[in-house]
N, C-alpha and C positions, 0 to 999 in steps of 0.2 A: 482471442484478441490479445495481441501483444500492447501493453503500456509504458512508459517511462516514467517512473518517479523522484524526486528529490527528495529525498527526508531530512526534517528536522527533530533530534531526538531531544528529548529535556527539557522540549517547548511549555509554556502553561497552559496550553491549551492544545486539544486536538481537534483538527481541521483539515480537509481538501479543498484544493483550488484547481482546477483545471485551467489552465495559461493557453492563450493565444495562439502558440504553437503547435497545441495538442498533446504536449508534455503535462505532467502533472506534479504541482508541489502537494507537500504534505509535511504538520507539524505535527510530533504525538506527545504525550506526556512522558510515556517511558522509558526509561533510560536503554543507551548501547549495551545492555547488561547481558550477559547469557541469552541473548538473543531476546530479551524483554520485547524493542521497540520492534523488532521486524514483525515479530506479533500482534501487535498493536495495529501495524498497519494493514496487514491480510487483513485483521478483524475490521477495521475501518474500511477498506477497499471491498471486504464481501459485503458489508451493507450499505454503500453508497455504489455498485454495481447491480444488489439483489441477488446475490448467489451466493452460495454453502461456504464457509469457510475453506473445506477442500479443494473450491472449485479457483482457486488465488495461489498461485506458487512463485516466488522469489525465483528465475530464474538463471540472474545472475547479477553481483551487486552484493551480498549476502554480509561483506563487512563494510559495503561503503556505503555512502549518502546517494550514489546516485544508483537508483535499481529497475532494472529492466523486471516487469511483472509479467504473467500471463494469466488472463483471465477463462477462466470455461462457460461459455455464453449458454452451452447446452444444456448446463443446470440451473437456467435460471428460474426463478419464483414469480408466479404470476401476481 
């Protein structure tokens, strides 16, 4: 499954929404640092999906806010 995300980095909180559109926002706490927040968010999107960390890869978006995800449905946890 391909996703669209919006990130917000530095937020006070982290959180997913899933928008209307089918797009999805996302605030994390961690900063644009060496790559902190994009971490952040795999780890958030592997468990508000239910699948392995590995199975979440940034596939393109990697310095921006707005980032195309791909998620691996095939691992996912019962």
């Amino acid at each position: 499954m391909i996703i669209r995300v919006h990130v917000t980095p530095a937020a006070k909180h982290d959180k997913i929404v899933r928008q209307e559109d089918g797009q999805y926002r996302a605030w994390v706490k961690a900063l644009p640092v060496r790559g902190q927040a994009n971490m952040a968010l795999v780890a958030m999107l592997a468990q508000e999906f239910k699948v392995p960390g590995n199975a979440v890869r940034i596939i393109n978006g990697y310095t921006s806010r707005h980032k195309t995800i791909s998620i691996e449905e095939s691992t996912a946890q019962p």
